[in-house]
Every structure is written in C-alpha cells, then in structure tokens.
C-alpha atoms as an extended CHARMM CRD file, in Angstrom:
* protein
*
        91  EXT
         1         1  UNK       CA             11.8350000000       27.8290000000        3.4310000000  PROA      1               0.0000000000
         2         2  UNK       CA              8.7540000000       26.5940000000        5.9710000000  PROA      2               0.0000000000
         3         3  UNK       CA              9.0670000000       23.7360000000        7.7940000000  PROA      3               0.0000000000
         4         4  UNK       CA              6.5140000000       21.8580000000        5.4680000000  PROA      4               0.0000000000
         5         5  UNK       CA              9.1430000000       22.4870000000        2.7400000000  PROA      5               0.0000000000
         6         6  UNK       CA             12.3740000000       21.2850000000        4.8400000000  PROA      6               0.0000000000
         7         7  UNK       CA             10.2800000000       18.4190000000        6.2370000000  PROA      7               0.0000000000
         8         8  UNK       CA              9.6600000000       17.1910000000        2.4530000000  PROA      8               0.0000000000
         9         9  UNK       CA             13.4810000000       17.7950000000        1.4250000000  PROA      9               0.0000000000
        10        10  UNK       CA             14.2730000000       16.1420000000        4.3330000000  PROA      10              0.0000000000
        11        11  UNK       CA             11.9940000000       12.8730000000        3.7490000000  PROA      11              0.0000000000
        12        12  UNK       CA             12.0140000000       12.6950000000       -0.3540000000  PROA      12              0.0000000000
        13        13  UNK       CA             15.0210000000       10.1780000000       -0.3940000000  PROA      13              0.0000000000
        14        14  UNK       CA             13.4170000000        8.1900000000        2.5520000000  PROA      14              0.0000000000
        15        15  UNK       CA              9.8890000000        8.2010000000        0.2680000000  PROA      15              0.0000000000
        16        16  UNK       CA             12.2380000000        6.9970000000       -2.5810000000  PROA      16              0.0000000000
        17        17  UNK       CA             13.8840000000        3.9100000000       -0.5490000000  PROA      17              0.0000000000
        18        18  UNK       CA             10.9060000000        2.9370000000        1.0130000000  PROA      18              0.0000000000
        19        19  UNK       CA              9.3520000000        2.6610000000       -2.7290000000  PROA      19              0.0000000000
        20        20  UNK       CA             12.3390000000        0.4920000000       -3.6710000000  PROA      20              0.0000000000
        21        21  UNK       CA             12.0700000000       -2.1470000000       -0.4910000000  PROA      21              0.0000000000
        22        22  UNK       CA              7.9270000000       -2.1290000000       -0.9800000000  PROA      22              0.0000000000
        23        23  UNK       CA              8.5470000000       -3.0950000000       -4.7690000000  PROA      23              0.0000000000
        24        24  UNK       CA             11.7690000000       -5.5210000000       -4.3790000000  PROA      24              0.0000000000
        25        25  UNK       CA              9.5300000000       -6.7850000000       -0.8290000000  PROA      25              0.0000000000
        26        26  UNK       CA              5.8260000000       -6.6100000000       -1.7440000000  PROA      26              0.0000000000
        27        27  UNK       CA              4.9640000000      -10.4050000000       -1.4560000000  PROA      27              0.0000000000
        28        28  UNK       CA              6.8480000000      -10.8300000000        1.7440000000  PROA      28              0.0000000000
        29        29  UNK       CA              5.1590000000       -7.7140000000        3.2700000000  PROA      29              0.0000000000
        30        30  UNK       CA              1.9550000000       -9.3780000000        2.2370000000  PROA      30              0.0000000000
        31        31  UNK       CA              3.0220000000      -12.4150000000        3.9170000000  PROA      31              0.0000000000
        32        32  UNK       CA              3.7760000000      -10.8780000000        6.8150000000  PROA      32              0.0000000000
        33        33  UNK       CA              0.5490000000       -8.7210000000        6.6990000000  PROA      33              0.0000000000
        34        34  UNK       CA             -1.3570000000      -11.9830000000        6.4790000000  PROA      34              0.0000000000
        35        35  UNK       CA              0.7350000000      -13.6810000000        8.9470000000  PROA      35              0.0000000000
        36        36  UNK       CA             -0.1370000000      -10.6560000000       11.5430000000  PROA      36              0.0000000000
        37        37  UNK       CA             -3.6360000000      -10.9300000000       10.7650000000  PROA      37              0.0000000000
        38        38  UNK       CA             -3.9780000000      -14.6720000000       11.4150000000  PROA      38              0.0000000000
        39        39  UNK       CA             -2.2640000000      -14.3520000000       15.1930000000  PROA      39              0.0000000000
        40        40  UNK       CA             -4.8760000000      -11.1200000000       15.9310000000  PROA      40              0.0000000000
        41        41  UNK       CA             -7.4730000000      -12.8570000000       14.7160000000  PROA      41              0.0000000000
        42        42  UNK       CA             -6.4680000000      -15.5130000000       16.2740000000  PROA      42              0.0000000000
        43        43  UNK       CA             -5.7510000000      -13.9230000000       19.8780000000  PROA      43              0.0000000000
        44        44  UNK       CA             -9.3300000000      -11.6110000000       19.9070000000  PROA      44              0.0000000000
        45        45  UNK       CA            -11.3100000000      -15.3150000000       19.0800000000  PROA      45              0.0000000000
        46        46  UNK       CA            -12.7490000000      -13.3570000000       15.6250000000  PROA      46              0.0000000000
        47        47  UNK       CA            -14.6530000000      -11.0630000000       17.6600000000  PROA      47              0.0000000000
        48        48  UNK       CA            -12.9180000000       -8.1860000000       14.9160000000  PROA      48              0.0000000000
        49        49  UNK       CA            -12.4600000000      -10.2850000000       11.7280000000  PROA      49              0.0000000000
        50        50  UNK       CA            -14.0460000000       -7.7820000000        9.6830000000  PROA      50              0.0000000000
        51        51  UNK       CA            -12.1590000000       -5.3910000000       10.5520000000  PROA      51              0.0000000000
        52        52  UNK       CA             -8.8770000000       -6.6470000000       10.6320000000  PROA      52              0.0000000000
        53        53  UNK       CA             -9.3120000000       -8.0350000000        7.3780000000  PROA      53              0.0000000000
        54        54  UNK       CA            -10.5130000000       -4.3400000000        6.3440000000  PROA      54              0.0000000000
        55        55  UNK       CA             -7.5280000000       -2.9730000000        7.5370000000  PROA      55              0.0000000000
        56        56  UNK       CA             -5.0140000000       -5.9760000000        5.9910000000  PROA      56              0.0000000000
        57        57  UNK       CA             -6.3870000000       -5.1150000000        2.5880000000  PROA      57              0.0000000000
        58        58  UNK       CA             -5.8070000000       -0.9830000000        3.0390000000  PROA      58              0.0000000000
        59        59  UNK       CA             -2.2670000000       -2.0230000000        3.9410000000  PROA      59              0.0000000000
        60        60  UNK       CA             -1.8910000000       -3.9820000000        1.1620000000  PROA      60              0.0000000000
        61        61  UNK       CA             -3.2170000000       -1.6880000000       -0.9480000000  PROA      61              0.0000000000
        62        62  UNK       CA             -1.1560000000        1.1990000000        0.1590000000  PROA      62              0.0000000000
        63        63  UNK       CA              2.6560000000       -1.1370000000        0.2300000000  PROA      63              0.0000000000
        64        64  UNK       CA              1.0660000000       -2.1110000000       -3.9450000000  PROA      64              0.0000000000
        65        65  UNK       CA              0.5330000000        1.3880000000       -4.5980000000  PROA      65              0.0000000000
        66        66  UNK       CA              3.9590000000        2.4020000000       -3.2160000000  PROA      66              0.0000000000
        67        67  UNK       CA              5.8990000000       -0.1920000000       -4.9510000000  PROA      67              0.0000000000
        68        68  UNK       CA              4.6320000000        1.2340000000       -8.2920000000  PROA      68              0.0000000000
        69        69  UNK       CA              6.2960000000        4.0570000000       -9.3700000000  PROA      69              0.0000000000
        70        70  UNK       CA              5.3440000000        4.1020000000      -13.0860000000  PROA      70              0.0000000000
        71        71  UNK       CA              1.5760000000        4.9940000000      -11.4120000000  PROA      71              0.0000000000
        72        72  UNK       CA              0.3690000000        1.5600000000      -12.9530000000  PROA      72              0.0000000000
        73        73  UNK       CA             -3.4050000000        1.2420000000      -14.6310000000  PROA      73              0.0000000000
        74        74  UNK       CA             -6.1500000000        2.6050000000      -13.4680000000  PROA      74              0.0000000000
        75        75  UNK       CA             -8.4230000000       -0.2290000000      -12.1400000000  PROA      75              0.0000000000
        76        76  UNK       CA             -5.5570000000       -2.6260000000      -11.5750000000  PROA      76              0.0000000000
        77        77  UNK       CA             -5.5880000000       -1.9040000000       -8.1170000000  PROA      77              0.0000000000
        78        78  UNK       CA             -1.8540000000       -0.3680000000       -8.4690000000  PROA      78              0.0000000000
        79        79  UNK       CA             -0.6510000000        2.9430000000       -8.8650000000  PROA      79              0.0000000000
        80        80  UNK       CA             -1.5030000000        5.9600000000       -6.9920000000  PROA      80              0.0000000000
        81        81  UNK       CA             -5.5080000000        6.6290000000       -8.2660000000  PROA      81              0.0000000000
        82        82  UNK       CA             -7.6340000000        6.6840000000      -10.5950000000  PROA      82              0.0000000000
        83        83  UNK       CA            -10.6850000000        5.4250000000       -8.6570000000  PROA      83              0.0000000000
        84        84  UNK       CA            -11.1780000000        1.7930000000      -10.3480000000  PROA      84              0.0000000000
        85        85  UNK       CA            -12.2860000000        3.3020000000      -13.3480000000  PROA      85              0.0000000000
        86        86  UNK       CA            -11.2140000000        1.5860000000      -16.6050000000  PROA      86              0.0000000000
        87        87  UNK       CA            -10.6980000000        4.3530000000      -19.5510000000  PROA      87              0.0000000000
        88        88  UNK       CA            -12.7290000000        3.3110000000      -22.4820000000  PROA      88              0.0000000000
        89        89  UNK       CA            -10.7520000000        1.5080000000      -25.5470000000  PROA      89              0.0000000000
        90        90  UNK       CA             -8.0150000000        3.9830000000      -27.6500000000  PROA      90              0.0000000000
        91        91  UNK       CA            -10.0780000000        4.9040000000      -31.2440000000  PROA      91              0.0000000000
C-alpha cells in the first residue's frame, strides 16, 4: 500500500465527519464566514473588498458542497459539479 493509499484510509472517516458538522453547521459557518469578512474588511479600510468577498463565496461554496452528500442538482450551486449546467426537461 503507498502512502497516497494509507493517507486516504487514514483520512476517509475524518472526510465523513467533517461532511456531517458542514451539513448539521452550514448556516453558522456562513455566519461566521461573513462575520470574518466584515472585521477584514473592516481592518484593511476596503482596500481588498473584492477579493475577500471572492474568497467568502469559494468558502461558502466549498462548506455547501461538502454538506451535500446526495451530490445535489446540477446548477443549484450544491453538490460536487456539474458546472451550472441545468439538464434539459425528462421526455
């Protein structure tokens, strides 16, 4: 077994109870995420707004995507892809 292998075995159940909190958690993360961004904002006098708002949406993005493990729609902004592309209607 490589190390890439153990590493995985190692972190799966870590990967599965992070999932858990970021699903039970999400809104308070995003509170928090928000809250964060405020006092940086705040503290650099908006000199890196863009940015940091750039960066608060990738994190949010990434804690909605982990919190859903059924994959969730395409284009819903949850689940783990599918590149905001709605599938046409079920004939």
């Amino acid at each position: 077994m490589g190390l890439m292998d153990s590493l995985k075995a190692k972190l799966g159940p870590a990967k599965e109870k992070v999932a858990d909190l970021a699903q039970q958690h999400g809104e308070k993360i995003d509170q928090g995420l928000d809250k964060a961004a405020r006092v940086v904002d705040e503290k650099t006098k908006g000199k890196y707004s863009d940015k940091i708002h750039s960066g608060t949406d990738k994190a949010k993005g990434a804690i909605d995507r982990m919190g859903h493990k059924d994959g969730g729609a395409p284009g819903t902004g949850t689940g783990t892809g599918g590149g905001g592309v709605t599938p046409p209607p079920a004939a």
